[in-house]
N, C-alpha and C positions, 0 to 999 in steps of 0.2 A: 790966497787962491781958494781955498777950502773953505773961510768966509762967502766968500763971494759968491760959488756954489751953490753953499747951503741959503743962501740969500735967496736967489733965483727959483731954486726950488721951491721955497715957502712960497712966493709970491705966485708961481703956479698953481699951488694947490691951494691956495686959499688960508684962512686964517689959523692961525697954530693950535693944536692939537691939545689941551692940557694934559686930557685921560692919562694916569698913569698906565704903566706895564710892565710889573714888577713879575718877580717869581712866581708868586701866589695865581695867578693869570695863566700859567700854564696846564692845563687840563689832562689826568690821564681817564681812556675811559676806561673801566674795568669791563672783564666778562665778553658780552655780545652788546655792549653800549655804544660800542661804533657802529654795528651793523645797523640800528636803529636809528642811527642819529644819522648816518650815511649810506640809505639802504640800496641808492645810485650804483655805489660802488661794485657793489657785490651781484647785485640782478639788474644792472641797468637803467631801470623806471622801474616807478610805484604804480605804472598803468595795467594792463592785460597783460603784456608783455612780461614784464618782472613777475605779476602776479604765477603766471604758466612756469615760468621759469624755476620756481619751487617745487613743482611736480619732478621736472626735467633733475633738475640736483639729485631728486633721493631716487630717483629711474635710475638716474647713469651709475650711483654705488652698485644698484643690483645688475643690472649693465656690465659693468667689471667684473664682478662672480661671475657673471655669464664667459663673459672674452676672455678669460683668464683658467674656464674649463671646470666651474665650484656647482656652476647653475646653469638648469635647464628651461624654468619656467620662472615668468613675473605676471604676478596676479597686480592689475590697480585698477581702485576702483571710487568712481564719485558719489560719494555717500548721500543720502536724504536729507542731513543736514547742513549741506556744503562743504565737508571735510574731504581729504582725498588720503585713501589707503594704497600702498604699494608694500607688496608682498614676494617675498620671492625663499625660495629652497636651496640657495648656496650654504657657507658654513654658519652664518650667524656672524653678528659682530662679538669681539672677544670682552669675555664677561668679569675676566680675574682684576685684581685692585694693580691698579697705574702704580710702579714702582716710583714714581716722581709726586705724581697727583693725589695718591694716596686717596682715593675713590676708583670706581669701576672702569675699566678702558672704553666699556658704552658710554657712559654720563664725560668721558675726557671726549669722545668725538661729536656730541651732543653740545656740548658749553663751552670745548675752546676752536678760535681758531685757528689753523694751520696745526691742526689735528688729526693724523690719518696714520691708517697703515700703507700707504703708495709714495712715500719718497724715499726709499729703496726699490730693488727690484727682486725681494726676498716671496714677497705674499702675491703681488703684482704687477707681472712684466709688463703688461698694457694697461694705462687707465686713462678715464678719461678727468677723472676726479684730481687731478697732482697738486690743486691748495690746498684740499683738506682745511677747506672752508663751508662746501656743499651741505651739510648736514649740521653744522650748527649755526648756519645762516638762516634756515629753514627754521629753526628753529625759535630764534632770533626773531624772526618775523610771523611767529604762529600765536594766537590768542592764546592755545593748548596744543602740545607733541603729547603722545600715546609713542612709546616705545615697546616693543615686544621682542624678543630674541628664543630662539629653539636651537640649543645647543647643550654638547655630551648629555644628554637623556633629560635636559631638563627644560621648563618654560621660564625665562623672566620677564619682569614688565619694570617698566620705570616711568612717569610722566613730569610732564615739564609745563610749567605757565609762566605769561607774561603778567606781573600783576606790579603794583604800586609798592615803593620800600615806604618806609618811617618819612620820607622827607617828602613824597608825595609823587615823586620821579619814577616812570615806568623802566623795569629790570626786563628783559629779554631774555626767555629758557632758564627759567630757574623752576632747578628741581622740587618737586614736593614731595618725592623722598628717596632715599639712594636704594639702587640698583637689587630688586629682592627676587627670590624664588617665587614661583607663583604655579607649583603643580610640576608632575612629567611631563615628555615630550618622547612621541616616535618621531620625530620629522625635526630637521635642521632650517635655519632661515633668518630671514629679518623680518618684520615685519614696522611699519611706522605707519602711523596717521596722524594726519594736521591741522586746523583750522587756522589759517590765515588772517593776519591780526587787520581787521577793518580801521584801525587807528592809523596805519599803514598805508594800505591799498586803495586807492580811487577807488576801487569795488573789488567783491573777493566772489563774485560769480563765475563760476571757469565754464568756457566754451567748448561742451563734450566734444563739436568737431575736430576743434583744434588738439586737443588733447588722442582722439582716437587718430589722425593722421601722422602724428609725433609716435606714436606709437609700433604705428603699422611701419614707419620708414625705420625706427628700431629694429625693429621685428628684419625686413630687409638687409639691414648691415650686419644682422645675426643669423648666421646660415644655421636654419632648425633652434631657434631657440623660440618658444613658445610664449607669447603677451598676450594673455585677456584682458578685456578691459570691461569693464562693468559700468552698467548708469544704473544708479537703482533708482527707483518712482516709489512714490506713496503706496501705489498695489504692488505687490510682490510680484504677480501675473505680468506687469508692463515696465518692468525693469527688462534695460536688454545688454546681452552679450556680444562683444565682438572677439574672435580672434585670431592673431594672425602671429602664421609661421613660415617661412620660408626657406623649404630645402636648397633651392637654388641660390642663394642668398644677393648680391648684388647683379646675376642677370636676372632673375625675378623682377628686381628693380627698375635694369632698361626697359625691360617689355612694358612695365607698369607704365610707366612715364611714356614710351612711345604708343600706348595702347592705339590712340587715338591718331595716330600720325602714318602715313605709309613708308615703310621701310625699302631701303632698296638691294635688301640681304635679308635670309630669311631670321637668323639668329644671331642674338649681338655676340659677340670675340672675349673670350674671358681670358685674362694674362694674371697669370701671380708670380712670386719669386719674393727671393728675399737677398737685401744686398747692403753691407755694413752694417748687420743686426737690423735693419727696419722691414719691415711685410709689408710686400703690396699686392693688393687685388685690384684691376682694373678689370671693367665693363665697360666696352662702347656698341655704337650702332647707328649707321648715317640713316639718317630718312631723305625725302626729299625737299624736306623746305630749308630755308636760307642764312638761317640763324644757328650758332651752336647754343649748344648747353650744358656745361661742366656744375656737376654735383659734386663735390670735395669732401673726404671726412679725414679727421686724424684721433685715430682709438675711439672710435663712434661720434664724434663730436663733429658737426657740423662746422665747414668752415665759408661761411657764405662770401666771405670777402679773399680766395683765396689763398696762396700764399706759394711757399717752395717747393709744394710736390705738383701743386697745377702747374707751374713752370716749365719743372721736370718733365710731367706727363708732354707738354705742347712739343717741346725739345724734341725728347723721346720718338712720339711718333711722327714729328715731319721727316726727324734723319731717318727712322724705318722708312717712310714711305717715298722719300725721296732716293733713298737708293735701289728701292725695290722698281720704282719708275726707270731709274739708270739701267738699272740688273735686267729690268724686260724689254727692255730697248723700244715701250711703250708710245715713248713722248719724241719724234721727229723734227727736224726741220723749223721752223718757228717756236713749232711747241715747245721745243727743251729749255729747259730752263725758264723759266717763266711762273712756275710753282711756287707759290709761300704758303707758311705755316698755317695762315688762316684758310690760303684754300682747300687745304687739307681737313679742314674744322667745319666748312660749310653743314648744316644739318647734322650735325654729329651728336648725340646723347652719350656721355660718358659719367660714370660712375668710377670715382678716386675711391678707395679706401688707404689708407696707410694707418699702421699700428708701429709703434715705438716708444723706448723707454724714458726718455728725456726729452717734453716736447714745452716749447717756446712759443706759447700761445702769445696774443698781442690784449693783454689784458685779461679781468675774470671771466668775462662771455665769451673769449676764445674767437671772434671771429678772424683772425688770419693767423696760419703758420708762420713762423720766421725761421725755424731752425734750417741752417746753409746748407745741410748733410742729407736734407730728404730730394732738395732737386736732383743729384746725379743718381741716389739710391734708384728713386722715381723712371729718373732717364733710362738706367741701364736695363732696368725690368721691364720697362713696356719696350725697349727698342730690340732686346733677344728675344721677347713674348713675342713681338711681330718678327718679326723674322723666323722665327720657328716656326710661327703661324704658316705664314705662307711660303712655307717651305714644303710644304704637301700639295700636292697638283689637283687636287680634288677642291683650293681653297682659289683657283686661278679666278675662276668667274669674279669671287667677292674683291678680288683686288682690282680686275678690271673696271667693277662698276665704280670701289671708290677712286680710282684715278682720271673715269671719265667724268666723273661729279666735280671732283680738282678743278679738272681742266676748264669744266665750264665754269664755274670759279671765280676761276682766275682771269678769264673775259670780262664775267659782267664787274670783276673787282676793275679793270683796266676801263671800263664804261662807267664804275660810279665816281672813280675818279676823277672822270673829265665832267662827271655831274657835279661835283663837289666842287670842282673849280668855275662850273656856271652858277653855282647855287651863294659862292663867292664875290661874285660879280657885283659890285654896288649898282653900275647900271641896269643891270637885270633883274635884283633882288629888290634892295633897297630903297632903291628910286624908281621904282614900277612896282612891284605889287603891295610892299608895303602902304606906299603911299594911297589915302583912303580909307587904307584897312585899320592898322593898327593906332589907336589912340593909346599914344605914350604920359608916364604922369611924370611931373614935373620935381617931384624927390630925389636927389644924387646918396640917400641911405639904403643902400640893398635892401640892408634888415627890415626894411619896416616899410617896402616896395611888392608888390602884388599883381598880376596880370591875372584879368578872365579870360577866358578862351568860352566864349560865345556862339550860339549858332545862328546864324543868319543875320541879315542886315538890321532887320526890324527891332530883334533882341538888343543885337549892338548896339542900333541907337536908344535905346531905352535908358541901358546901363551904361552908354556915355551920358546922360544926360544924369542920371542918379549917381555916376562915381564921386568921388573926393579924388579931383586929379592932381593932387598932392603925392598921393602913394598907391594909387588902382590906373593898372592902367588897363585897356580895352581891345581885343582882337575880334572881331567878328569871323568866324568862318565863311565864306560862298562856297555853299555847296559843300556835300560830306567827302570827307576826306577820303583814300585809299585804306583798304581791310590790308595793312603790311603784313599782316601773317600766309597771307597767298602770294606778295610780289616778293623781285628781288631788290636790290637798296639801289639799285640804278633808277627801277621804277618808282619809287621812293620817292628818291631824289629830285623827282622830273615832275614831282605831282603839285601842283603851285599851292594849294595850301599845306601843305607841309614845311615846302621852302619857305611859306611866310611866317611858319612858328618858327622855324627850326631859327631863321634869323635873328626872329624879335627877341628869341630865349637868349642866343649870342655865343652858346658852348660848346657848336657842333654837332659831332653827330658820330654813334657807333665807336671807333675803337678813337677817332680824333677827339669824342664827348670830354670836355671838361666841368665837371659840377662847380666847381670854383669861379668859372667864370659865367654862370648863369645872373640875367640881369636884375631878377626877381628871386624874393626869396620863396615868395606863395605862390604857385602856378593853381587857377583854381579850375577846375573845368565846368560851369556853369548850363546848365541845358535843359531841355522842358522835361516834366516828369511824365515823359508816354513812351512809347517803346521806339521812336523815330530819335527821342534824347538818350534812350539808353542805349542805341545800336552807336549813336556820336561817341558817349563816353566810353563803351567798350571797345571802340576804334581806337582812341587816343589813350586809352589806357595799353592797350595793349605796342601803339608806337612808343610811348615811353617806357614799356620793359623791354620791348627788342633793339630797342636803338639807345636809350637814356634812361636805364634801371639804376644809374646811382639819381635820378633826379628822385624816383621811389624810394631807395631804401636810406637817401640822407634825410626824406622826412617833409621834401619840397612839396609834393604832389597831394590836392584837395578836390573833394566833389562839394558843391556847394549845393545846398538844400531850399530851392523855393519852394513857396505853398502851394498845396492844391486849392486850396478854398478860403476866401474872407467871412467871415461870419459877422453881423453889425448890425446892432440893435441901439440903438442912438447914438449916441457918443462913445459906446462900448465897443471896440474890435477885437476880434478876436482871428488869428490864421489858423490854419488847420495845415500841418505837413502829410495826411495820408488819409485812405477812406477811413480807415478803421479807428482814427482819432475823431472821426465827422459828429458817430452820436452825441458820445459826453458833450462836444463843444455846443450844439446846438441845444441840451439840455440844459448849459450852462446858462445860455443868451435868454432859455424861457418865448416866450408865444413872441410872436411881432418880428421876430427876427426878419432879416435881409441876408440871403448865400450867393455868394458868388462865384464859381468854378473858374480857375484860371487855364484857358488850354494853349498859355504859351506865356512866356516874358513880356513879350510884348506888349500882351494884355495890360500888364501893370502899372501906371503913370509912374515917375520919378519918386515921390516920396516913396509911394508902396512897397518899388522895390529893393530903395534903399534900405527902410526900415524891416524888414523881413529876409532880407538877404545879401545885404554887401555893406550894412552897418556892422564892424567886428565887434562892436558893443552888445548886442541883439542876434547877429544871424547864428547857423547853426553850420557845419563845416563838415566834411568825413573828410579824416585824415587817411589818404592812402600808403598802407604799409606793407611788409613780404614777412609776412611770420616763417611758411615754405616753401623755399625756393622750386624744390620737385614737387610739390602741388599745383603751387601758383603756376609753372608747367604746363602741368596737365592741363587746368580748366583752360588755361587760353588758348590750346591748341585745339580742346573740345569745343571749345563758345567761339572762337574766329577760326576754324581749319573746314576740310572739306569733307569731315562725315558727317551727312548731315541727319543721319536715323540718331546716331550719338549725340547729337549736338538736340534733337527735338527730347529726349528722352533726359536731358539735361535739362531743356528751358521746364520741360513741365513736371521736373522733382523743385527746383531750384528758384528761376527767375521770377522776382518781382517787380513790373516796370513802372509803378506807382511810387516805388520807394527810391532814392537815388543810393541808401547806403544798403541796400539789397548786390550792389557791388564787393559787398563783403564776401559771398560766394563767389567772387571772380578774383579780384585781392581781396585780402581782407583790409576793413576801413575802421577806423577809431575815430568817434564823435568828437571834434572840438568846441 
């Protein structure tokens, strides 16, 4: 039988294998040779993302000094030659020789991994750091580390390179020389600086915004602790300073994120407590639009995907707020009972904080909690925080507004439902409005399946005519869609180009959204480059974060970049994607040239825009992605809400409606 098996086997897999695989075949790497060889692991991608994410590693050690009560201020800063400094005045890292490693306990957190002093709870009852991989991954992945330490009266330095051994293989953080004196010191600290190994990196240029926003939301989850953040420029004069501190610390936060929004209380509700050793701070604050939004951290670390104290927290306050509704004899007659958790959450802004000593990240980026002990911790704290809260009569108003918010709610949730059940309707969907619209491709591989999302008939047909209906398939829009950041998901629901995306994608919608079950893997959103296509794409960019943000942050979500201009001088063409690409190109082509301005898709016949925009061989793509979630936030509520002094004062620091990856100040976009 075991013949027979192994028979069957080969003959699926094709012809037998001779390659030995003996012992010698086993590989160990030494050092930080994994980090380099799998630098996935440790920071995610070798894109913008992993690249930031270096910064973040050596911020959150000083981070911890901070949360743990060592440190008051972090200096960082991006230096002229593309290096990034972080500084800070906690105790230093400790300088005496490793009783094991027999070198310095800096150069052991420096070169090994799962090296730290945070897997006890002796030096650090909260960190965010608990592999004590962060700093010699960083490492691991720097051309050159600069180490500096100020500790018991003295200065030392150490540095570190990635350079070539005897056999011609790159070593990752090797010392060039151990751990030395280097003068006095008044002042205690760390200090690091890095250069980021471009052998590594798709590109090792960091994005000041990104980095000062990361900062500043730091700065928020640290009540009074102090981050400057430094750009320096070639002139000393036009280097600039940021800095931010926040005594209020997590409501500083709400108001931040609700700047832009109308509140329907004057100040958001701060609850803390601590319950089986874990600390929680919570901040919330309803406004009045229809969406919530939970910001989660555990020991400063972001957790974008969740986990057991969002849970908590949801638990938490529906049974506050549900018995507070019983306790006022509020809710009568029809009304009672009729309240769920989400209608409790309608336009809610909440800030998680949770700190604790043993925490169950879900891998090294940490994006979700798992530990089972934070949701009731979570629960009990915010459900006596309310309850205490509005246990003062002076706090009756704010209860009342958020129960009448509820109530409405929990109506149009009882109306989007019965939309959901029209929007269901093969007769009604399916077989009416799809039909005409939606040109479907003929591929049964997800993977390698694609939908444009088109604006108007005339585009549509263009780009059916130039698809490969193999694997692109084709939506046209009629007419621009609903701004969802002003409706509710009934209205939504009811607006027939939405129903005809919301179909043809096939995964729902809002808390029924399945990303698993989307029928494409590339959603591209395709539209002329003038401000009638970018008002389209900040429409649908923004229905896909209030209703289908995991179709954003699994990576599905694309702006696709047509030309502005042909350039052809015989046989020679040349596209141009933006004005400010226009001279060189036209320089290129020399006298005699031919320009053509494209003021729509349309314009395009089949091959053109094939070959310039929907060949993936050729075209050019912005991948839309959420670096932060409480930015990403804010802009959308400033770019589609209803201030509209904010919103002008926004377009004219901000918008460019020539570029389509000028979306990057909306979400940010990565070129594919």
């Amino acid at each position: 039988m075991a013949e027979n098996n192994a028979k069957l086997v080969g003959e699926k897999l094709g012809k037998p294998n001779t390659k030995s695989y003996d012992a010698k075949d086993i590989q160990i790497l030494e050092g930080l040779d994994a980090v380099r060889l799998r630098p996935g692991m440790y920071i995610g991608t070798t894109g913008p993302k992993g690249l930031h994410h270096l910064v973040w590693e050596i911020v959150d050690n000083s981070v911890d000094e901070a949360a743990n009560g060592f440190c008051s201020r972090i200096n960082v800063s991006l230096n002229k030659d593309g290096s990034v400094t972080v500084e800070d005045n906690g105790r230093g890292i400790p300088v005496a020789i490793h009783p094991v490693k027999k070198v310095s306990a800096a150069e052991v957190v420096f070169t090994e991994l799962h090296a730290g002093g945070k897997f006890n709870n002796e030096n650090y009852s909260y960190s965010g750091g608990l592999h004590g991989v962060g700093a010699s991954v960083v490492n691991a992945l720097s051309r050159w580390l600069k180490l500096e330490v100020f500790r018991d009266g003295k200065k030392y330095i150490q540095e570190f390179e990635s350079k070539e051994d005897a056999n011609g293989k790159v070593r990752g953080g090797v010392p060039l020389y151990s751990l030395k004196e280097d003068g006095a010191s008044i002042i205690t600290g760390t200090k690091v600086t890095f250069m980021p190994d471009d052998r590594i990196f798709e590109s090792i240029t960091f994005n000041p915004d990104t980095i000062k926003e990361h900062l500043k939301e730091v700065a928020f989850l640290n009540r009074g602790l102090e981050i400057n953040f430094i750009i320096q420029a070639e002139v000393e004069e036009e280097s600039k300073l940021y800095t931010f501190k926040f005594d209020g610390g997590i409501v500083d936060f709400v108001k931040n994120i609700n700047e832009t929004k109308n509140s329907i209380y004057a100040e958001p509700i701060y609850i803390s407590g601590e319950s089986d050793g874990i600390k929680v701070e919570v901040s919330m604050q309803h406004t009045d639009s229809y969406t919530e939004s939970i910001f989660s951290y555990v020991n400063n670390i972001q957790t974008p995907d969740g986990g057991t104290h969002e849970i908590g927290f949801k638990s938490g306050l529906t049974k506050a707020l549900s018995d507070l509704a019983e306790k006022s004899n509020s809710l009568k007659g029809k009304d009672a009972g009729i309240l769920a958790g989400e209608d409790f959450r309608e336009g809610l802004t909440t800030v998680i904080l949770v700190k604790m000593k043993t925490v169950e990240f879900e891998g090294q980026t940490k994006a979700k909690l798992g530990n089972p002990q934070a949701r009731p911790a979570v629960e009990s704290v915010v459900y006596s925080g309310l309850m205490e809260f509005f246990s003062d009569k002076k706090t009756n108003s704010i209860l009342s507004s958020m129960l009448d918010k509820a109530l409405s709610a929990a109506k149009v949730r009882e109306a989007s439902r019965k939309a959901k059940e029209i929007a269901r309707q093969k007769n009604s969907i399916e077989n009416s409005t799809l039909i005409g619209k939606l040109a479907s491709c003929t591929g049964k591989n997800y993977a390698n399946n694609e939908i444009f999302i088109v604006e108007g008939d005339s585009a549509g047909g263009s780009c059916k005519q130039a698809r490969d209906r193999h694997f692109q398939a084709i939506l046209p829009l009629r007419g621009k869609p609903l701004n969802v950041e002003k409706k509710r998901i009934d209205q939504v629901l009811m607006n027939e180009e939405f129903r005809t995306l919301i179909s043809a994608l096939g995964a729902g919608i809002g808390e029924d959204f399945d990303v698993n079950s989307i029928k494409y893997n590339k959603v591209i959103i395709l539209a002329d480059a003038d401000q009638d296509g970018f008002h389209i794409r900040s429409i649908l960019l923004t229905f896909f974060f209030r209703y289908m943000k995991p179709l954003i942050t699994n990576g599905h979500v694309f702006i696709g970049l047509p030309p502005l201009y042909r350039v052809a001088k015989r046989d020679k063409v040349e596209y141009v994607y933006s004005d400010a690409e226009l001279p060189e190109a036209t320089k290129r082509a020399g006298k005699g040239y031919k320009l053509q301005r494209y003021k729509g898709l349309g314009e395009m016949d089949k091959d053109q825009l094939w070959e310039t925009t929907m060949d993936p061989a050729q075209r050019t793509l912005v991948q839309v992605t959420i670096d932060d979630a409480a930015e990403a936030e804010k802009i959308i509520s400033t770019w589609m809400g209803d201030n509209v002094e904010v919103r002008k004062n926004y377009i004219a620091e901000h918008a460019n409606f020539s570029r389509a990856d000028s979306l990057s100040e909306f979400i940010n976009g990565k070129k594919k």
